[in-house]
Every structure is written in C-alpha cells, then in structure tokens.
DSSP file (Angstrom, degrees, kcal/mol; ACC not computed):
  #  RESIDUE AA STRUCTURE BP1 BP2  ACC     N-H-->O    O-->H-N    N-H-->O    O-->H-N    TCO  KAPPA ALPHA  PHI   PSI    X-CA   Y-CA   Z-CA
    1    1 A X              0   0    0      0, 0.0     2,-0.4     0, 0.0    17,-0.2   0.000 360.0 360.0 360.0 130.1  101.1   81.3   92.4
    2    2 A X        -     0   0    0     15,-0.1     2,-0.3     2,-0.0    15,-0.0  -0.997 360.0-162.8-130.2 135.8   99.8   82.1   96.1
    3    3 A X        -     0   0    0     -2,-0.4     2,-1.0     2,-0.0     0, 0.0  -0.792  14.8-134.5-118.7 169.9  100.7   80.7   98.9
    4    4 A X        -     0   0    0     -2,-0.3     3,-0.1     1,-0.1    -2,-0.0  -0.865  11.7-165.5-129.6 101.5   99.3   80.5  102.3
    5    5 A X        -     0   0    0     -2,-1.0    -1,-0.1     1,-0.2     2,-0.1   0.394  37.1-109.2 -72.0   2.0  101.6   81.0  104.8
    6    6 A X    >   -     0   0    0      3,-0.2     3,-2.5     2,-0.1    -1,-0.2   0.110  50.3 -58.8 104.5 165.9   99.7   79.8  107.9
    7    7 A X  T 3  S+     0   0    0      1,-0.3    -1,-0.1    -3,-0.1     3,-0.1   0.699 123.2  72.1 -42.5 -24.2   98.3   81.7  110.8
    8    8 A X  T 3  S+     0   0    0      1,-0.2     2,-0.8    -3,-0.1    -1,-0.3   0.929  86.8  72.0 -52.5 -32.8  101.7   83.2  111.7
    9    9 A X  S <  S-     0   0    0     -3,-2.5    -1,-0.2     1,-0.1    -3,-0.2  -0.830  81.4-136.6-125.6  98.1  101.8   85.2  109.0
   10   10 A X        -     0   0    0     -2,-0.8     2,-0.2     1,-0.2    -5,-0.1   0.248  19.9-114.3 -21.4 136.9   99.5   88.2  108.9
   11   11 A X        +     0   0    0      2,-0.0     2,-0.3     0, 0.0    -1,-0.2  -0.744  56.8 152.8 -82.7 155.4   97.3   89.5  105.8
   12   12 A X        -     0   0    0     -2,-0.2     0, 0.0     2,-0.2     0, 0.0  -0.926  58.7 -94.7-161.2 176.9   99.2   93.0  105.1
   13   13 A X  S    S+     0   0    0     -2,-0.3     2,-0.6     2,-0.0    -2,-0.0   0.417  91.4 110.2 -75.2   8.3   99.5   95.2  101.6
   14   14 A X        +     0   0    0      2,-0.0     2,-0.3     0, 0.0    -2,-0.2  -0.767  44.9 156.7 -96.4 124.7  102.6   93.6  101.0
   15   15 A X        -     0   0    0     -2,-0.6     2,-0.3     2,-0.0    -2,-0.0  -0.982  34.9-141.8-146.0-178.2  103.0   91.2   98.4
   16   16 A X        -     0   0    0     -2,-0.3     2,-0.5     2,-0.0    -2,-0.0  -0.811  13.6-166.6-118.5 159.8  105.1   89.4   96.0
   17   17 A X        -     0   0    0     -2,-0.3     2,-0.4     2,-0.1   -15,-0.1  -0.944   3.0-164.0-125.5 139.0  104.2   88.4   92.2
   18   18 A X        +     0   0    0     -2,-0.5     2,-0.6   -17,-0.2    -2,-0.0  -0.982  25.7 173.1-118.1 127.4  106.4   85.6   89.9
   19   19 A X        -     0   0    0     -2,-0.4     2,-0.4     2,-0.0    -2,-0.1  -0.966  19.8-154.6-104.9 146.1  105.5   86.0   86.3
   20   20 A X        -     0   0    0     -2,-0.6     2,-0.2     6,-0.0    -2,-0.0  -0.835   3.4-158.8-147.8 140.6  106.5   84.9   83.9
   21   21 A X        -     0   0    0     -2,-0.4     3,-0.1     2,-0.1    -2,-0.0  -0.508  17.6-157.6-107.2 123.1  106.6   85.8   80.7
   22   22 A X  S    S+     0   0    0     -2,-0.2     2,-0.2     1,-0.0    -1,-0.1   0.792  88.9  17.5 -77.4 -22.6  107.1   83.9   77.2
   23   23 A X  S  > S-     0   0    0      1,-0.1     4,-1.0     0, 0.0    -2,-0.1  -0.786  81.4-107.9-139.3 177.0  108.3   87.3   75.4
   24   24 A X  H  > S+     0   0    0     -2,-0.2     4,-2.5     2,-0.2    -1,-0.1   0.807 115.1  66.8 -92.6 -32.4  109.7   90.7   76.3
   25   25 A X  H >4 S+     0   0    0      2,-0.2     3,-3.5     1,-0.2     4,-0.3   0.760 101.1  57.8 -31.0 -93.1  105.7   92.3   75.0
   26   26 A X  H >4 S+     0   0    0      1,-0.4     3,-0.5     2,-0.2    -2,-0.2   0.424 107.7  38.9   9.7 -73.2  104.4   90.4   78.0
   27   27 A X  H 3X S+     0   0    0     -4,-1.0     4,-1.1     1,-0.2    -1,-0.4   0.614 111.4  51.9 -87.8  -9.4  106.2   91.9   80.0
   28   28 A X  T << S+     0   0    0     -3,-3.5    -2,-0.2    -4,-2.5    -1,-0.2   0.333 110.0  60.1 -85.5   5.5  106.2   95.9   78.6
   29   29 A X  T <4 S+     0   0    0     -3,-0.5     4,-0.5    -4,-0.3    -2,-0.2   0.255 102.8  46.7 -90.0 -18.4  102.3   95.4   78.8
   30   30 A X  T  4 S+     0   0    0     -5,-0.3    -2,-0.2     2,-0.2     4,-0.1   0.843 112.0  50.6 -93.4 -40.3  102.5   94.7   82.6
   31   31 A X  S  < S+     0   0    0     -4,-1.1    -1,-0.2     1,-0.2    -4,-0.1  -0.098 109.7  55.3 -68.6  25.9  104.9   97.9   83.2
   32   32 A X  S    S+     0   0    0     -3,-0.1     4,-0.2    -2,-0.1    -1,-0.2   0.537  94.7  58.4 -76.5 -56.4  102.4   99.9   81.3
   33   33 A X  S    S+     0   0    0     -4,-0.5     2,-0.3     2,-0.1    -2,-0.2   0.334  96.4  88.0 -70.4  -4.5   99.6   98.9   83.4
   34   34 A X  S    S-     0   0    0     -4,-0.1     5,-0.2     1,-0.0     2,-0.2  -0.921 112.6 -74.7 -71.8 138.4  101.8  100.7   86.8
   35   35 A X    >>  -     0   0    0     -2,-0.3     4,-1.2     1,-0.1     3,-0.6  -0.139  53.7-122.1  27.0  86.0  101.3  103.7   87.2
   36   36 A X  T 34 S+     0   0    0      1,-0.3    -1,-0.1     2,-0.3    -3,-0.0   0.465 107.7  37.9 -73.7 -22.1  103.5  105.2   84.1
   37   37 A X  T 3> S+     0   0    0      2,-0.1     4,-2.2     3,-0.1     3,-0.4   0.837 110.3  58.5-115.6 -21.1  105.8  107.4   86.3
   38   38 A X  H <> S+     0   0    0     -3,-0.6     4,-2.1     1,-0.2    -2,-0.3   0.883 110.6  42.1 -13.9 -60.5  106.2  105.1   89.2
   39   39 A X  H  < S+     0   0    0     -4,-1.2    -1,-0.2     2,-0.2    -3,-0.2   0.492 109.3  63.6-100.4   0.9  107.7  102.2   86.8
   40   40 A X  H >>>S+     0   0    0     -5,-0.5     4,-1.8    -3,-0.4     3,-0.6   0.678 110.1  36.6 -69.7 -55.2  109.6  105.1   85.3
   41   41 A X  H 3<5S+     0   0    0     -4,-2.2    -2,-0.2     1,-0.2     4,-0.2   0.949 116.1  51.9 -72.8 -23.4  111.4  105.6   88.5
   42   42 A X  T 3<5S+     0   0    0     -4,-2.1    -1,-0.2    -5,-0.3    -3,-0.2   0.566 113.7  38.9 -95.5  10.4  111.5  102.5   89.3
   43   43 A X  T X>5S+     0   0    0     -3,-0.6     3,-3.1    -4,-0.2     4,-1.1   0.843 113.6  56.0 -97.7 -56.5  113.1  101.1   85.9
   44   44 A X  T 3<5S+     0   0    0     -4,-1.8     4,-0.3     1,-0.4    -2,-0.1   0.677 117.3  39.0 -82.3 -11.3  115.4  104.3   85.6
   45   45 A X  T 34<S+     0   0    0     -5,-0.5    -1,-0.4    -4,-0.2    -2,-0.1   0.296 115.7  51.0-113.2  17.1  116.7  103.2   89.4
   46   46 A X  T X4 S+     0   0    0     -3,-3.1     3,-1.2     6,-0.1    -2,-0.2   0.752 102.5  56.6-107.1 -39.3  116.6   99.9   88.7
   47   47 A X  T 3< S+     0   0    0     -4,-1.1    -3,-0.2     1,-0.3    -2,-0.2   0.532 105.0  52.6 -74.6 -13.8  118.7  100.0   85.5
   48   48 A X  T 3  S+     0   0    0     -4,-0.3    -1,-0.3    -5,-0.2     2,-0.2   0.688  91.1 105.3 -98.5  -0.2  122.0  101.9   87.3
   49   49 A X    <   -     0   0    0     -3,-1.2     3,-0.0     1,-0.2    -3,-0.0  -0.599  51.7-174.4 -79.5 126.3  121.9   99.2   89.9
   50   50 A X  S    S+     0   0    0     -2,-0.2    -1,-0.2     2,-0.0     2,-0.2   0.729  82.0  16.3-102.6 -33.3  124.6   96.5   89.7
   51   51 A X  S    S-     0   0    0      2,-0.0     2,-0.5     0, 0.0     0, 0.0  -0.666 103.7 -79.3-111.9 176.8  122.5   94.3   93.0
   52   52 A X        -     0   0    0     -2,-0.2     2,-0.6    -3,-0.0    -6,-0.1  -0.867  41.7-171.0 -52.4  88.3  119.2   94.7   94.1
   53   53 A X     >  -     0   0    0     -2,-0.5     4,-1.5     1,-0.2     5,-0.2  -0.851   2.2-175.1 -99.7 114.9  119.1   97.8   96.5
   54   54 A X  H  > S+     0   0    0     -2,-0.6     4,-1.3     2,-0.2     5,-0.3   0.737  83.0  51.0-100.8 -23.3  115.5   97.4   97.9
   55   55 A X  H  > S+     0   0    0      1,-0.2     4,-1.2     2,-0.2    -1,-0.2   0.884 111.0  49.7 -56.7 -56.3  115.9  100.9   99.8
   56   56 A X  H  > S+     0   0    0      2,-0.2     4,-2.6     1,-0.2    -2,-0.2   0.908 115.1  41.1 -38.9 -63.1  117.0  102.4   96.7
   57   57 A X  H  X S+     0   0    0     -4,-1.5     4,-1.5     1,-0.3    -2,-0.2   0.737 109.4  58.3 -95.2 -27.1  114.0  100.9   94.7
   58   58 A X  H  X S+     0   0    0     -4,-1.3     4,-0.7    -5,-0.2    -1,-0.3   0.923 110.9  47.5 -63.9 -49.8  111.3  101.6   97.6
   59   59 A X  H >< S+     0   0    0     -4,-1.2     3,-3.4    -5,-0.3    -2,-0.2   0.981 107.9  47.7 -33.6 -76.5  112.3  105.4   97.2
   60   60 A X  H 3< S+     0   0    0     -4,-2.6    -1,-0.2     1,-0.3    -2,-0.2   0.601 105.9  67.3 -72.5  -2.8  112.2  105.8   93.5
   61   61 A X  H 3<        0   0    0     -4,-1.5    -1,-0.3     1,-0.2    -2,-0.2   0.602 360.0 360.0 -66.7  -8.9  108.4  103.8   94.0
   62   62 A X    <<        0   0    0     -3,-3.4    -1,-0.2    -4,-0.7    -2,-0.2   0.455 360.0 360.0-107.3 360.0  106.9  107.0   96.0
C-alpha cells in the first residue's frame, strides 16, 4: 500500500512497508533479502525488547 500524503509532506529516504504475510517462509525470505548482518542486529535487538525501542533498533541497523 502507498499513500500520498499531499504536498506537506516531503519525498525523503524514509519509509514505511505493511506486509503481510500468509506464512512464517514469507516472511524469512524477506529478512534474507536485508542485508544478512543488518537483520541480524536488528532481530537479535528486537527479540530482547519487551516494547518497541525505535532508538534501540535504529542503532543495531548501522
């Protein structure tokens, strides 16, 4: 889904995705296709997380 958020709202590199996925393949076939120690840091920091810590998760992306 993309939406177009009108002229307020700037193109920039930022974006958001919804998938969704009928089975758990689906989705371990899209975390293969990141950058294989990128979604390693970002799983292994995702998985000790009880909330979303978006600081946290920005980190363990770099």
């Amino acid at each position: 889904m993309l939406l177009n958020g009108g002229p307020e709202f700037r193109i920039n590199p930022l974006i958001s995705l919804d998938i969704i996925y009928e089975n758990t393949e689906g989705l371990d076939t899209a975390w293969e296709v990141l950058d294989p120690a990128k979604s390693k840091n970002l799983m292994d920091a995702l998985l000790k997380m009880k909330k979303f810590e978006i600081a946290k998760l920005l980190v363990a992306s770099r």
